[in-house]
C-alpha positions as CSV (number, residue, x, y, z in Angstrom):
1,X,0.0,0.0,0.0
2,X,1.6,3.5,-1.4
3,X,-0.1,7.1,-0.6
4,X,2.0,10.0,-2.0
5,X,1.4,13.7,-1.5
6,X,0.8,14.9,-4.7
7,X,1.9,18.6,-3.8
8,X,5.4,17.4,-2.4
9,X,5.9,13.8,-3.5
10,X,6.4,12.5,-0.1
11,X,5.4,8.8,-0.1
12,X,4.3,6.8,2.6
13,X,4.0,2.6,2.0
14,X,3.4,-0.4,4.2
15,X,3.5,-4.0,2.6
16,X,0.5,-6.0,3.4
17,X,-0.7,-9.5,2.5
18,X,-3.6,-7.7,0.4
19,X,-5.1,-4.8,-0.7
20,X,-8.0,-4.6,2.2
21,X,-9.8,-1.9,4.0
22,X,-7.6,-2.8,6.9
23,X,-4.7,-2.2,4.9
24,X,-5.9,0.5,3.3
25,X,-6.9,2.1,6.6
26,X,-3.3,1.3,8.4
27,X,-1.6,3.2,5.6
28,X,-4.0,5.8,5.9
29,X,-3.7,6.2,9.7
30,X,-0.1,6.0,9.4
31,X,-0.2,9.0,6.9
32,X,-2.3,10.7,9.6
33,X,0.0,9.9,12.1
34,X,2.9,11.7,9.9
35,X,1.3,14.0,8.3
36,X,-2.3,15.1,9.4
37,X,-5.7,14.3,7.7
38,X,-5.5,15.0,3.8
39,X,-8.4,17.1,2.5
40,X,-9.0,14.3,-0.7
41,X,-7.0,10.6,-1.5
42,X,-7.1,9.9,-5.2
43,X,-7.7,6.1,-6.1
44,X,-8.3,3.2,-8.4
45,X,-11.5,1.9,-8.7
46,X,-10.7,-1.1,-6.0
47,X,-14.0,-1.9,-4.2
48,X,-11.8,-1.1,-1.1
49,X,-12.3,2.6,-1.8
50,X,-15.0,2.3,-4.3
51,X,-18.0,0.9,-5.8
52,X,-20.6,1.0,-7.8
53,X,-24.7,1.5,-6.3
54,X,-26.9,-2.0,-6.4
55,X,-30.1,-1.2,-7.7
56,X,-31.3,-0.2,-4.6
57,X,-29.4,2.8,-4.3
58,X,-29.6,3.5,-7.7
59,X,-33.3,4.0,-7.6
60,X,-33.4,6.0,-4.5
61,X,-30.2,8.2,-6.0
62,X,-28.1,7.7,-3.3
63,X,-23.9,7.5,-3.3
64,X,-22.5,4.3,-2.8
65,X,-20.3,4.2,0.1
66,X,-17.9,1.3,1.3
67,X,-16.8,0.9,4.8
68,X,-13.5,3.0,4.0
69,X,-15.3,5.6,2.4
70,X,-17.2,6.2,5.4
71,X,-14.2,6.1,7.8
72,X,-12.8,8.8,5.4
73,X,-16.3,10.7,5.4
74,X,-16.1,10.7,9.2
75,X,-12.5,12.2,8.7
76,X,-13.9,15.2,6.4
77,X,-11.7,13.2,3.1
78,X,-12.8,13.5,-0.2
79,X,-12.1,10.2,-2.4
80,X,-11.7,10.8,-5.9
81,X,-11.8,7.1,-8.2
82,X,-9.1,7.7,-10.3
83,X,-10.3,6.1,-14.1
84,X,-6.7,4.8,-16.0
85,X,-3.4,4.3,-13.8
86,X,-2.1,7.2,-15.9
87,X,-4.8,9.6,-14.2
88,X,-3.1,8.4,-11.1
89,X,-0.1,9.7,-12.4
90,X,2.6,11.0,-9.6
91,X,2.2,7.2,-7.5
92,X,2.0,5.1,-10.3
93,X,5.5,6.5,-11.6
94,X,6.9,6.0,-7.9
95,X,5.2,2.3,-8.0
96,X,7.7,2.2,-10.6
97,X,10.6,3.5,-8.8
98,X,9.9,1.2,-5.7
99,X,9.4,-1.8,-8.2
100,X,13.3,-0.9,-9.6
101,X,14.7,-0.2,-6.5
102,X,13.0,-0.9,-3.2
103,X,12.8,-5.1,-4.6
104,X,16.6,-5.1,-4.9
105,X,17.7,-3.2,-1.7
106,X,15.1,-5.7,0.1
107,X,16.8,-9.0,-1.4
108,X,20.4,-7.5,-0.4
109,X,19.1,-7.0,3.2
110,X,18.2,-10.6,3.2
111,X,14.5,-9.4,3.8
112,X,12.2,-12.6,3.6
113,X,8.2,-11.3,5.5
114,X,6.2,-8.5,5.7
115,X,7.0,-7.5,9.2
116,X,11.1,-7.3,8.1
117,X,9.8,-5.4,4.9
118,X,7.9,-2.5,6.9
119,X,10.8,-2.3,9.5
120,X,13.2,-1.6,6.7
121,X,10.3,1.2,4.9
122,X,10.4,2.8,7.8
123,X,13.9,3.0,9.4
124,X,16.0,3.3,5.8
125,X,14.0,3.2,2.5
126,X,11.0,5.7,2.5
127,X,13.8,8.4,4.1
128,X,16.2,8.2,2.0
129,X,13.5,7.9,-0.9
130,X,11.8,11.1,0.4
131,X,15.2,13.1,0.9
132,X,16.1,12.2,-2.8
133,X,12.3,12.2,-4.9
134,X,10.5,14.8,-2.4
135,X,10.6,18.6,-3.2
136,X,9.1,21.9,-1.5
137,X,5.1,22.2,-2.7
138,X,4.6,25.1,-5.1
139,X,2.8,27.3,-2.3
140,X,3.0,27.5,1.4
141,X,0.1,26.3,2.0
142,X,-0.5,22.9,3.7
143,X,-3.7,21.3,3.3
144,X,-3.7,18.4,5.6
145,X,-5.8,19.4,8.4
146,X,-4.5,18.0,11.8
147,X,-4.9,15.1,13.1
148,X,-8.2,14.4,15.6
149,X,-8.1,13.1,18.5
150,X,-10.1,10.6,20.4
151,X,-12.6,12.8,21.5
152,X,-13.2,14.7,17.5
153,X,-13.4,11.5,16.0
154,X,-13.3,7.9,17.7
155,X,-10.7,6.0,17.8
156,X,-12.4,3.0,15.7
157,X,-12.7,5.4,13.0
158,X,-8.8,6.0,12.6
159,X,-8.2,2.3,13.7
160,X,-10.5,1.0,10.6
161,X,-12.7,-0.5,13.2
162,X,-10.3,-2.9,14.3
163,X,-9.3,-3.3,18.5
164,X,-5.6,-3.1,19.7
165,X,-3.6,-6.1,19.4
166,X,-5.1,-7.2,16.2
């Protein structure tokens, strides 16, 4: 799992057995953690983020909503279903990057699971990736709000529903 500031191109990742709203939500909190609550995430069409109404809804003219998209509702984050990987643009380039060069620095490390893999992201790779790839945004301006506490938004919510320890 990747997320990328598109104004700065700070990137963010955790490996993961799959792409899953608990995934999806660790990254995200993670991001959070680091960085504060982005205004809007841009993604695929992955019924993780996405999906299309049943008939139901469509009659009635509501919005479709999975369970992340209401954990990023509750956070006040826009998603925006990105329609071609090239519309994704900035991350899919640095999926690129990682696929050249994060693969071969984790086979020299001797890095065989996904616990070793996140250890090395975050003490060594996504450092030095984001000292070499990230620049200064174009205006001063940050729009991540900051990050709620317990009390704005509970704690389930930036947990992806999930209880310590799990």
């Amino acid at each position: 799992m990747h997320m990328v500031d598109d104004a700065t191109g700070t990137a963010l990742g955790q490996f993961s057995d799959e792409e899953t709203i608990w995934a999806a939500a660790g990254v995200l909190r993670r991001w959070i953690e680091c960085y504060g609550v982005p205004r809007a995430l841009y993604t695929d069409w992955k019924n993780v983020y996405v999906r299309s109404p049943n008939a139901g809804e469509r009659q009635r003219g509501e919005v479709p909503v999975t369970q992340f998209g209401g954990m990023c509702a509750k956070l006040g984050i826009r998603i925006i279903a990105a329609s071609s990987p090239q519309a994704k643009g900035r991350v899919e380039r640095a999926h690129g990057t990682h696929q050249d060069r994060l693969v071969k620095k984790l086979r020299l490390a001797g890095i065989v699971n996904y616990q070793q893999a996140n250890r090395y992201l975050e003490e060594h790779y996504l450092a030095q990736h984001n000292e070499r790839y990230a620049r200064a945004a174009a205006a001063e301006a940050d729009y991540h709000r900051r990050r709620p506490t317990s009390r704005t938004v509970g704690r389930s919510v930036l947990a992806g529903g999930r209880t310590s320890g799990e």
